[in-house]
N, C-alpha and C positions, 0 to 999 in steps of 0.2 A: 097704291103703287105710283110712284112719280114719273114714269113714263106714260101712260094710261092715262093720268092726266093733264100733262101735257098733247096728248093727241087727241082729249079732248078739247082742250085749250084751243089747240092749234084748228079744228075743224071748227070750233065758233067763230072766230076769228076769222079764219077765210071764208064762211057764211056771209059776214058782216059785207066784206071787201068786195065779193059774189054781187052781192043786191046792190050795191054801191054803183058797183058797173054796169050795172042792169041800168039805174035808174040813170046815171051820164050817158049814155049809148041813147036815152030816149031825149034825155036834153040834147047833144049833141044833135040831134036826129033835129030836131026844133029848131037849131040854128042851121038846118039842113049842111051839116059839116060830116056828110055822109059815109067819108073815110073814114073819121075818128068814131063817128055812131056803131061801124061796122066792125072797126077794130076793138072797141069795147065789149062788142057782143063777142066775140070769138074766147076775150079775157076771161066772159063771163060763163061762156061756157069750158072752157078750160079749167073754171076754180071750182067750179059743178063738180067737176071730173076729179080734181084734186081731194074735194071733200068725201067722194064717195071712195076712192081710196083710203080716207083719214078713218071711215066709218068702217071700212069692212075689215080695216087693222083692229083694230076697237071689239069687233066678234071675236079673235080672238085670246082676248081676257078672261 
């Protein structure tokens, strides 16, 4: 089914972008540029949030 997966698509793909911003939020943090470290983490929990929506649409297939 071509929606199915694309929302598979779609939650790997924001996985990817997720740990992305994980790992700039700790560079960031490095360059002690504490706003942008803090505002990535919010991103990254934000795409958390979007995946586990992506996942629970997904149960029902």
């Amino acid at each position: 089914m071509r929606l199915k997966k694309l929302i598979e698509h779609w939650t790997e793909h924001n996985d990817e972008h997720t740990a992305r911003f994980i790992e700039s939020a700790l560079e960031a943090a490095e360059m002690e540029l504490e706003e942008v470290a803090n505002n990535l983490k919010v991103a990254a929990e934000k795409g958390a949030q979007v995946s586990k929506h992506l996942r629970k649409a997904l149960e029902y297939f």
